[in-house]
N, C-alpha and C positions, 0 to 999 in steps of 0.2 A: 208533754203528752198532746198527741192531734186531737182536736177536738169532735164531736160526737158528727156536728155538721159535715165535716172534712169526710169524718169517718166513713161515713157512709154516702156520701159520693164516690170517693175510693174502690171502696167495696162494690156499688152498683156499675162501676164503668171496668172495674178491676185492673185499678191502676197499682202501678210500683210506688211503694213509699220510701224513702228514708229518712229517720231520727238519727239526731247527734246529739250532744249537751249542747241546753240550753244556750243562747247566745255563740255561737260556735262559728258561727256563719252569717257575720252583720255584714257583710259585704259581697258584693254578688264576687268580687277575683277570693275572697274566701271561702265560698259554696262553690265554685269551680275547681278550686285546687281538694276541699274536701271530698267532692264528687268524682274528681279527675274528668273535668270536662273543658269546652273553652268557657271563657267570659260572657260571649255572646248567649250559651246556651242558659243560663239562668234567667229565667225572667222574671223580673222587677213588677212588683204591682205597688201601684204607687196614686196615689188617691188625692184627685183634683176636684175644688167648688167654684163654682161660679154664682152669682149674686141671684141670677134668673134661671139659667138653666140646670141648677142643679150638680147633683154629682158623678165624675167620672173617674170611675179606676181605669187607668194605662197601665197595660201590659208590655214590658218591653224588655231588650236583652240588654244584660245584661253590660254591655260595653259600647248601649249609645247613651244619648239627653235622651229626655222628651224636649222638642223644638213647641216653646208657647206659642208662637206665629202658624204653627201646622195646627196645635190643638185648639188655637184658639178661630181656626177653618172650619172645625168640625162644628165646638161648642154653640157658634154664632156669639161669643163674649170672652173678655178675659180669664182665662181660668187661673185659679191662687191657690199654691198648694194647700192638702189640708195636715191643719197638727196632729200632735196624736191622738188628741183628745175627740175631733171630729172624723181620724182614722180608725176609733174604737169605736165609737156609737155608730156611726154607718157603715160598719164592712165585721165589725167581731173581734176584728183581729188586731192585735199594733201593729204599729210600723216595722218593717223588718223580716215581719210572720204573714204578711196579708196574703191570703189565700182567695184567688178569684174564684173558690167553687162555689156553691150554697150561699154566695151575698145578692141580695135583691134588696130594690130601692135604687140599684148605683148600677148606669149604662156602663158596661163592658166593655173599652174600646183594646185591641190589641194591636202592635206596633207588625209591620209587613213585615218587617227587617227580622224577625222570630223564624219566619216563615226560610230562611237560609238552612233549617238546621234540621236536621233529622229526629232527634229528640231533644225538645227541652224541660226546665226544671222551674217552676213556680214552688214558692213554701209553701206549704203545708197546715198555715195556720197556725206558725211557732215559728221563731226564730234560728230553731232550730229543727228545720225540717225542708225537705223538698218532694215533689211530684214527679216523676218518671213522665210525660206524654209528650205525644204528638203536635205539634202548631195545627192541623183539622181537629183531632178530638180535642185539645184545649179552646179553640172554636166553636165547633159543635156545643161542648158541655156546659159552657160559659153563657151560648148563645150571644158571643160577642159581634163587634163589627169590628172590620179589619180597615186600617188608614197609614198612611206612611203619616207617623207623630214624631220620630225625631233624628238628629243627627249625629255623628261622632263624637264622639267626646271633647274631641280635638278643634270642633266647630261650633261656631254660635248658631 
């Protein structure tokens, strides 16, 4: 079930949702094939700390990295992924499900390379779930900043 937070971001921007069973979609070529979309259009939010600056969710599609060397341009420090245990207390949501709408406390960075696709698909705040938008209203709603963070899969 999407949760109340979710919910009503949804509701006020009046975005497209969709639910599948639970854990249905732990992989973005998963949520692409459930979707029928490509790889790239699922976006990954994925949730990075640093010692001093803090926390950063990256948003990104679904068939690059995040490049540490680009995120770690923006942060001004190393950033180290966080577990799930510090993926629930600072975003709501676990790993898998994290939903960049309604999370405050945690800068919003999202990856350029999103920005290729005409619609993309972040979860929903469930593992099993995704958001129908836009790379500007995901933007916009997020109040993110946009930075090229990472590279092909295929590249370090």
């Amino acid at each position: 079930m999407i949760p109340e937070k979710v919910l009503e971001v949804l509701k006020r921007e009046e975005l497209k949702y969709h639910e599948f069973p639970e854990g249905s979609t732990p992989t973005s070529v998963a949520a692409a094939e459930v979707l029928d979309v490509e790889v790239g259009q699922i976006a990954k939010s994925i949730l990075f700390v640093c010692k001093t600056a803090g926390a950063f969710l990256v948003v990104c599609p679904g068939d690059r990295k995040v490049s540490s060397s680009k995120l770690k341009k923006v942060t001004g420090e190393k950033p180290r992924l966080a577990d799930s245990n510090q993926t629930e207390t600072l975003t709501g949501f676990l790993p898998g499900g994290v939903c960049p709408f309604g999370i405050e406390g945690v800068r919003i960075l999202v990856d350029k390379w999103l920005e290729e696709y005409r619609n993309v698909y972040p979860a929903a705040g469930t593992s099993g779930s995704a958001v129908e938008t836009t790379f500007e209203d995901l933007v916009r709603i997020t109040g993110a900043e946009v930075f090229d963070l990472t590279n092909p899969l295929d590249q370090s």
